[in-house]
PAZAPA-4460 file (N, C-alpha, C; in steps of 0.05 Angstrom, whole numbers, plus 32768, in hexadecimal, padded with zeros to 4 digits):
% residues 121
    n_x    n_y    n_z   ca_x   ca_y   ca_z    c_x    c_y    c_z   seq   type   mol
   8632   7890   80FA   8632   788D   8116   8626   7873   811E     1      X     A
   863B   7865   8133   8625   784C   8139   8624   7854   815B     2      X     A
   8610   7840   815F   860A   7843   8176   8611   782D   818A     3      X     A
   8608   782C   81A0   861D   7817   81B3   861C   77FF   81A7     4      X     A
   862D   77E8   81B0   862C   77CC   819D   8611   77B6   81AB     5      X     A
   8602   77B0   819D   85E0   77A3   81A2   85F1   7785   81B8     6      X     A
   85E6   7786   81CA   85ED   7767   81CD   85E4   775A   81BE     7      X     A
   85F0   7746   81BD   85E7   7724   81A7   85D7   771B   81BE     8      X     A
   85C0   7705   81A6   85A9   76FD   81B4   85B6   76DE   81BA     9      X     A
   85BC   76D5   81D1   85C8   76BC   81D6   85B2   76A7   81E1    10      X     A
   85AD   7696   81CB   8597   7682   81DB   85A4   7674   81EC    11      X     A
   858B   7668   81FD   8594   765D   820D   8598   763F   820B    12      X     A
   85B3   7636   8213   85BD   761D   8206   85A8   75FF   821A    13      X     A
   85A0   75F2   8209   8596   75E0   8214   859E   75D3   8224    14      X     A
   858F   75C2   823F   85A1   75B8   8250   85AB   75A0   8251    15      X     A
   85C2   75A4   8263   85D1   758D   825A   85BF   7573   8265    16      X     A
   85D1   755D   8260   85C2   7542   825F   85C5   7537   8287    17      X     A
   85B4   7533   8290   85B6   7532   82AF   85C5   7520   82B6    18      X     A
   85CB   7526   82D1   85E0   751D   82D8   85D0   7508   82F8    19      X     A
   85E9   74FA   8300   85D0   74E4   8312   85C5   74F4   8326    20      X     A
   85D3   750A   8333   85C6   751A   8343   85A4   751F   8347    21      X     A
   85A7   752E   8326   858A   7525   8316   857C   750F   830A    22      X     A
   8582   7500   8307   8580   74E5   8302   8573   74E4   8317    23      X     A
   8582   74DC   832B   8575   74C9   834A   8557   74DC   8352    24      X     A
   855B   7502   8358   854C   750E   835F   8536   750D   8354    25      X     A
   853B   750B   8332   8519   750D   832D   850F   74F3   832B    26      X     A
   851E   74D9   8332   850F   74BD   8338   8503   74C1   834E    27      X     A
   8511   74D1   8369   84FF   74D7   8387   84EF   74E5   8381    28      X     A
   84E6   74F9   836F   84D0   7508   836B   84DD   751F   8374    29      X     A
   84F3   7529   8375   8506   7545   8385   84FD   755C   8370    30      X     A
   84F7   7579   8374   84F0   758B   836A   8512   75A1   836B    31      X     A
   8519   75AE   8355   8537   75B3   8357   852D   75CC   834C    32      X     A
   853A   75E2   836F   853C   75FF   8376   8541   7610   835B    33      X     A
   8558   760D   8348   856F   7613   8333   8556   7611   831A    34      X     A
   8550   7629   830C   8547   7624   82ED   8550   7606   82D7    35      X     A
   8576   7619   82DB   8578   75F7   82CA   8581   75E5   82D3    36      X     A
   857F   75DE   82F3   8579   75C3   82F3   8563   75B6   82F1    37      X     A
   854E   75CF   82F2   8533   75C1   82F7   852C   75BB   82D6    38      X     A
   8539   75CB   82C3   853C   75BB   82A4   854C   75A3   829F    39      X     A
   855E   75A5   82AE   856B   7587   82A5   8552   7575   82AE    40      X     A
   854E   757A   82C0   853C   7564   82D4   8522   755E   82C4    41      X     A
   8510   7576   82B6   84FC   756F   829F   8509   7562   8289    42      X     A
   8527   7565   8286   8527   7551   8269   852E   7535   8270    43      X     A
   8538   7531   828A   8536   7516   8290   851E   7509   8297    44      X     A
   850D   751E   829F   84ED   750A   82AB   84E2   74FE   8290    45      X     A
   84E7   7519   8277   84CF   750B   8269   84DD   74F5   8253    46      X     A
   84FE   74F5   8255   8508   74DD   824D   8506   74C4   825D    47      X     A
   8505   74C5   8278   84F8   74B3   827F   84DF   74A6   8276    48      X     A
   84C9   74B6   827E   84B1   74B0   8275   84AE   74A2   825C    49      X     A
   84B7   74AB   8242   84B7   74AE   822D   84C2   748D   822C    50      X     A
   84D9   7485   8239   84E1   746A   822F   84D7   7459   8241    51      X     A
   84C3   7461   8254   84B1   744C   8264   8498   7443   8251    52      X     A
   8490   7461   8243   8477   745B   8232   8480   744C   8217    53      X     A
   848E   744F   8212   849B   743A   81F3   84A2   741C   81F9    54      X     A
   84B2   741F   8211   84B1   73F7   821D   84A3   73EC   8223    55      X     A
   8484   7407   822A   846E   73EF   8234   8454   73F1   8220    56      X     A
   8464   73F8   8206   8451   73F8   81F9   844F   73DA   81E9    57      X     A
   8432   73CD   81DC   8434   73B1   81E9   8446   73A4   81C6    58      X     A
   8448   73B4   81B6   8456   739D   819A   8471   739D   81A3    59      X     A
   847F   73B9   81B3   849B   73B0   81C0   848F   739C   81CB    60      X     A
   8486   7399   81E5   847F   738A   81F5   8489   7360   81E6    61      X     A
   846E   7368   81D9   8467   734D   81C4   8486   7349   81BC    62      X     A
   8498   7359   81AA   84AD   734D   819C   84C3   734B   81AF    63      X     A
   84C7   735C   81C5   84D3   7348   81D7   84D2   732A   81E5    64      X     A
   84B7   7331   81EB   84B0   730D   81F5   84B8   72FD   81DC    65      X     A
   84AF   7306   81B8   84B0   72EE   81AE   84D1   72E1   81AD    66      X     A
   84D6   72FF   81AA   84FD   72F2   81AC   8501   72E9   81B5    67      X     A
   8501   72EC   81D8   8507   72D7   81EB   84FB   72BA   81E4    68      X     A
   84E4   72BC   81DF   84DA   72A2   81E1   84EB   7293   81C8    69      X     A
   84F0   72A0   81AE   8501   7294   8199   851E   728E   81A2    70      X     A
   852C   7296   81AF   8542   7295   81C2   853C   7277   81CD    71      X     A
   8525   7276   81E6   8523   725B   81EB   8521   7243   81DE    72      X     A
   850F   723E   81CB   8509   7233   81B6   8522   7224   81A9    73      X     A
   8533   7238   819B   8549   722E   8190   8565   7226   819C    74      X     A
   855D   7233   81B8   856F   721B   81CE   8572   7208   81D7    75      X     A
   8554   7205   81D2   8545   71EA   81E1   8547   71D9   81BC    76      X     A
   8547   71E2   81B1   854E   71D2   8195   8565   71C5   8196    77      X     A
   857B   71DC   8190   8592   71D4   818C   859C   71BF   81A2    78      X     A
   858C   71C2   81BB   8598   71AC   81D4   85A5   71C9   81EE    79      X     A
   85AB   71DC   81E6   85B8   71F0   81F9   85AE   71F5   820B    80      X     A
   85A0   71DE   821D   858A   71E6   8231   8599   71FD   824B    81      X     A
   85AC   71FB   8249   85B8   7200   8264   85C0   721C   825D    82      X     A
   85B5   722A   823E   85BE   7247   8241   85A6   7255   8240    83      X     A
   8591   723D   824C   8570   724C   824E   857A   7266   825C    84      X     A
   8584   7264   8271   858C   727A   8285   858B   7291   8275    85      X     A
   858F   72A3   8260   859A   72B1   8256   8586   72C3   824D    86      X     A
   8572   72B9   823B   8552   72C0   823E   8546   72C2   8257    87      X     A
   8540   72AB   8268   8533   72AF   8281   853D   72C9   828C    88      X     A
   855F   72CC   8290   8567   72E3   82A4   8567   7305   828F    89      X     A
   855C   72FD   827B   8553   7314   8265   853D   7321   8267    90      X     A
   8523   7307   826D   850D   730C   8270   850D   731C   828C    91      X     A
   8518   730E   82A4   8515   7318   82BA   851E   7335   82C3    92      X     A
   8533   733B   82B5   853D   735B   82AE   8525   7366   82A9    93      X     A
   851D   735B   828E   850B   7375   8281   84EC   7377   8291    94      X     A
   84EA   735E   82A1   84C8   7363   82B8   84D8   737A   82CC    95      X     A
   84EE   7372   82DB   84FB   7386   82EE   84FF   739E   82E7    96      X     A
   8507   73A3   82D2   850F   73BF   82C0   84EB   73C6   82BC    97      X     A
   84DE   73C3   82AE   84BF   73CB   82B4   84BC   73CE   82C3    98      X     A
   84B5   73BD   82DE   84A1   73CB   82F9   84C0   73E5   8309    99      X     A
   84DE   73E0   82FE   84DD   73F9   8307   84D7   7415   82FF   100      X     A
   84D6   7410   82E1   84C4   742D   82D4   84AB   742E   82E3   101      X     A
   849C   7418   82E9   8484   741D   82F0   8483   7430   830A   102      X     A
   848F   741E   8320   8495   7428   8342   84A9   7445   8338   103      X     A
   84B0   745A   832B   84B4   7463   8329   84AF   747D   831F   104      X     A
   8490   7479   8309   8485   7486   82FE   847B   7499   830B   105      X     A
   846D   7493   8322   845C   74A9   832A   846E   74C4   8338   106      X     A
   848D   74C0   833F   8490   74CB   834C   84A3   74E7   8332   107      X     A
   84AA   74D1   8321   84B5   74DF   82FF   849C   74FB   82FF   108      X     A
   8488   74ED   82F5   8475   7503   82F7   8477   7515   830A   109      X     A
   8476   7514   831E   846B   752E   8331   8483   753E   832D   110      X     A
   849C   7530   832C   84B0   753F   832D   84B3   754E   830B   111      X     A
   84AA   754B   82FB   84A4   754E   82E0   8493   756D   82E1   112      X     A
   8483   7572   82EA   846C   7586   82F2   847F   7597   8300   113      X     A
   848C   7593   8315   848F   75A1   8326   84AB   75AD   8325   114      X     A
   84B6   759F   8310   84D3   75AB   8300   84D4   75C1   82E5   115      X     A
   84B4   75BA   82DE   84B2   75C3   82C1   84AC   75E5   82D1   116      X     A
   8495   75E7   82EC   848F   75F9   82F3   84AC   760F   82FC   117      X     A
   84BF   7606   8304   84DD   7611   830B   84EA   7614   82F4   118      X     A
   84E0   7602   82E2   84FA   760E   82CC   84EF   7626   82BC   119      X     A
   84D0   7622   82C0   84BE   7640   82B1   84CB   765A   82BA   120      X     A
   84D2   7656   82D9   84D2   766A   82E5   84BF   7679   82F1   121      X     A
***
């Protein structure tokens, strides 16, 4: 004799990878109503985070600058003065790309806390 058929234990599938909706919301600091959006939204905060703290950590830091600076160096060797541009507008990316992790951070966090608390349930 068997007895009724057991449901299968179905985990729950991880979430998917966010979308700009989420993207943009947890850069405003937006708290999302929905369990899994409010999981997508924790795995984008703390991938954010996560590649703010590795770029500004200082031997990246260091081996970027030295590249660039080797970049210049051997332009200014060879005579290629006029593709300084290329480094300079490299360098200037990567200061702009930093302070916007930075002007951005605090708001990653709150929204980080307050997503993780919604997706607990």
């Amino acid at each position: 004799m068997q007895g009724p058929p057991q449901p299968q234990y179905q985990p729950t599938p991880p979430p998917l990878p966010a979308d700009e909706r989420i993207k943009k919301g947890v850069r405003r600091g937006e708290v999302f109503n929905e369990p899994y959006d409010a999981a997508r939204a924790v795995a984008y905060a703390e991938g954010f985070l996560k590649n703010e703290r590795d770029l500004t950590r200082p031997p990246v830091l260091l081996g970027i600058t030295i590249g660039l600076l080797f970049i210049v160096v051997l332009e200014v060797t060879v005579g290629y003065v006029f593709l300084l541009v290329i480094p300079v507008g490299l360098f200037l990316g990567v200061v702009v790309y930093l302070a916007w992790l930075k002007s951005n951070r605090p708001r990653v966090e709150q929204a980080l806390e307050a997503n993780r608390r919604v997706a607990r349930g």
